[in-house]
C-alpha positions in Angstrom: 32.4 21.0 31.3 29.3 21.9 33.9 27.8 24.0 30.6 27.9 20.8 28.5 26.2 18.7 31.1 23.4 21.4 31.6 22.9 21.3 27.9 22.6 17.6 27.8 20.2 17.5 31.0 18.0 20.0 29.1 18.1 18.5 25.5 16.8 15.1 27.5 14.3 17.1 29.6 13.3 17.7 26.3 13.5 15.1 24.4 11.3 13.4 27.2 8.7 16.0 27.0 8.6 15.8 23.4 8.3 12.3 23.6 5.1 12.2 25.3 2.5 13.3 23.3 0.1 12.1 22.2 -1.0 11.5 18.4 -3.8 13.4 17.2 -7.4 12.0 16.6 -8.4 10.3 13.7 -11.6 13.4 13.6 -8.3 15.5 14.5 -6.2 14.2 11.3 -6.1 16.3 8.0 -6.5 12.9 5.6 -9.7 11.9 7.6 -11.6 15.0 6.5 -12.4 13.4 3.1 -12.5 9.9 2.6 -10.4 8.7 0.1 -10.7 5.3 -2.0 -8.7 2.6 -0.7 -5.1 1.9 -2.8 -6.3 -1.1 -4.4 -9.6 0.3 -5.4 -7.2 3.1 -6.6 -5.0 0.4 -8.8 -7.7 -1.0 -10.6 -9.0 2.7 -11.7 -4.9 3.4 -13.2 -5.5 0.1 -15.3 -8.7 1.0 -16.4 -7.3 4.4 -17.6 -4.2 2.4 -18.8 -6.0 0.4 -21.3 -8.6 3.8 -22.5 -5.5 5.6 -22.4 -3.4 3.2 -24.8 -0.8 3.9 -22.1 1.5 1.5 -20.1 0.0 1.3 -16.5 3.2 3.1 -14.8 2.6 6.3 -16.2 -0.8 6.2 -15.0 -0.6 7.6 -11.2 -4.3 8.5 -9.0 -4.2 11.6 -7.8 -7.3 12.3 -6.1 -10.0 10.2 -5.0 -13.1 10.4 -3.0 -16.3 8.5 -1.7 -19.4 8.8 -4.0 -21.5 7.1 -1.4 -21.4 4.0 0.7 -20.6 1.9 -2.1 -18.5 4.0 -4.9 -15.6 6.1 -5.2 -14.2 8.7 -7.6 -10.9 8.9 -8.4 -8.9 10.8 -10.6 -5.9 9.8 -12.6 -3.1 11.7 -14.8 -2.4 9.3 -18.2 0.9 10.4 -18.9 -0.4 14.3 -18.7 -4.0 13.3 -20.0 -6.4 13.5 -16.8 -9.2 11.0 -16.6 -12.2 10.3 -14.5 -12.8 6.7 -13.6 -15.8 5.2 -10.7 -15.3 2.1 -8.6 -17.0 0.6 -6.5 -16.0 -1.0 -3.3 -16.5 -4.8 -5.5 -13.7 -3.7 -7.2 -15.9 -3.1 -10.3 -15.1 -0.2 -12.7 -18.2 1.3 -14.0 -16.8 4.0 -15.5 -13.6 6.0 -17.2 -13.9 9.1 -18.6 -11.6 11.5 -20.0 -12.0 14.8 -17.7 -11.0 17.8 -19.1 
C-alpha cells in the first residue's frame, strides 16, 4: 500500500509540473512560419474551383494556401483528384482559377 501512494504522489508531482508550462510563441509556432489564407477566403476559392471544375463543392477540399502580398492569397485546391490554382483577395474577390498541373 506505501508503494501505491508513492506512485500516486509522483504521478501528481508530475502531473503538476507538466501542467505548468507554458504554450509556445506565436514566432515559436510551426503554422505561423507561413501565413495561410483565412478559412473563408479558403471556401470561396473551393466554390470557384467547384463551378471550373463541373464538380459538387464537397469534393473540392484547399489544401495549401499562402499570402501573395498584403492583399492576396494563393491557395490550392484538389477537384475530386484534379488540382487547381485559384487567387483571392482579402475582399473576398476571386481573380483567378487555374488548373495547375
Amino acid at each position: 500500500m506505501l508503494r501505491s501512494k508513492g506512485f500516486v504522489a509522483a504521478t501528481l508531482a508530475l502531473a503538476m509540473i507538466s501542467g505548468c508550462q507554458s504554450p509556445p510563441k506565436p514566432e515559436d509556432m510551426a503554422r505561423t512560419s507561413l501565413q495561410t489564407a483565412p478559412a473563408d477566403l479558403q471556401l470561396l476559392c473551393a466554390h470557384a474551383v467547384a463551378g471550373a471544375a463541373q464538380v459538387d463543392s464537397t469534393k473540392v477540399l484547399p489544401t495549401s494556401s499562402r499570402a501573395l502580398d498584403a492583399a492576396s492569397y494563393s491557395v490550392d485546391l484538389d477537384a475530386g483528384g484534379r488540382k487547381f490554382n485559384c487567387i483571392v483577395d482579402t475582399a473576398g474577390s476571386v481573380k483567378s482559377v487555374t488548373p495547375a498541373g
